[in-house]
DRENDO-978068 format. One record per residue (C-alpha): residue in three letters; x, y, z. Coordinates in steps of 0.1 Angstrom, whole numbers, padded with zeros to 4 digits, always signed. Layout:
<midrens>
ALAXYZ
...
</midrens>
This chain:
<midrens>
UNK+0094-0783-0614
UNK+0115-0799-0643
UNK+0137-0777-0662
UNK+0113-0782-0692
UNK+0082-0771-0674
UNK+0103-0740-0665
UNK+0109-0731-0702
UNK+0078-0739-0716
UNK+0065-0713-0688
UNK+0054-0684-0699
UNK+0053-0647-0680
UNK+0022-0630-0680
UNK+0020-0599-0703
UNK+0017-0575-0670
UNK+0051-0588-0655
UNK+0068-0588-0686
UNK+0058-0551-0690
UNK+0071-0546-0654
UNK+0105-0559-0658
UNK+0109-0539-0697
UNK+0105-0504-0689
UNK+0126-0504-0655
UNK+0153-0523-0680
UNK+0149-0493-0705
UNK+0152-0467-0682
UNK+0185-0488-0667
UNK+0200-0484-0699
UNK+0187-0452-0713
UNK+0203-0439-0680
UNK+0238-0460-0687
UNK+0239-0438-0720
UNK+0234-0406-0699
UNK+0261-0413-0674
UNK+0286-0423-0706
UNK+0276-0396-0726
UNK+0283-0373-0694
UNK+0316-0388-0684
UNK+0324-0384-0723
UNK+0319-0347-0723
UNK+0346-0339-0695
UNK+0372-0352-0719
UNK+0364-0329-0744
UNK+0374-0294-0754
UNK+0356-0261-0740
UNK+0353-0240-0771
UNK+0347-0204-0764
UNK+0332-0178-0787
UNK+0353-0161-0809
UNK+0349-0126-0792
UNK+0346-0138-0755
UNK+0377-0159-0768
UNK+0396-0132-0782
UNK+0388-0107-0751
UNK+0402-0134-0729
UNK+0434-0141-0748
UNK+0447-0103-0749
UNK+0438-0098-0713
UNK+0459-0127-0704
UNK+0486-0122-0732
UNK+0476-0159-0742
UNK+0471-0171-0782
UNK+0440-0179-0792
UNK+0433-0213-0810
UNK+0397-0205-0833
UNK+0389-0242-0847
UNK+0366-0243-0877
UNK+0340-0268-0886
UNK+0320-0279-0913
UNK+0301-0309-0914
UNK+0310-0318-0947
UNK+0345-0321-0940
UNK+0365-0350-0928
UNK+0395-0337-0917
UNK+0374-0314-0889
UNK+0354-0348-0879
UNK+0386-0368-0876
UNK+0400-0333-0854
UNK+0376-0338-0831
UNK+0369-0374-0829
UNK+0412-0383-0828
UNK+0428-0350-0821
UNK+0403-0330-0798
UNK+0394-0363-0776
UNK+0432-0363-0764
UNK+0435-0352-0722
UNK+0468-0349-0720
UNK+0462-0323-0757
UNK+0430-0307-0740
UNK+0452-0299-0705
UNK+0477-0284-0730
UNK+0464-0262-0752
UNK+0439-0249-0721
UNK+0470-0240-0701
UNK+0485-0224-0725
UNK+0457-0213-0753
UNK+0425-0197-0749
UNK+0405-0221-0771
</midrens>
């Protein structure tokens, strides 16, 4: 076959479906896996009063963060500050947060 009759040929509708959905699954499951690997580098917030129990048992502070959504400076918390492993292994080793 030349290279142009290779262009010009077209996949049936039935093969073209076969080769989309496994190719949206693929990256519907990519998002998954980077959304999961995403959440380990985050904070685990506690409630106030499990978090506050806690903390006086173990004679630890408590850090209580508090978020609206219509404030920047708590989005840019969490999205710069809150994000931050070697901050995260910090404040759980020596906060209850």
């Amino acid at each position: 076959m030349k290279m142009t009759e290779l262009s010009s040929h077209k996949m049936p509708r039935a093969n073209k479906r076969n080769v989309l959905i496994p190719t949206i699954f693929t990256i519907l499951a990519l998002f998954a896996t980077f959304n999961a690997a995403q959440a380990d580098n985050q904070i685990r917030w506690k409630d106030v009063n499990s978090g506050l129990q806690e903390g006086k048992s173990a004679h630890k502070y408590v850090l209580a963060d508090v978020y609206t959504d219509w404030c920047g400076w708590c989005k840019r918390l969490d999205r710069d500050t809150f994000n931050n492993q070697s901050l995260i292994n910090f404040l759980e080793s020596k906060l209850f947060v």
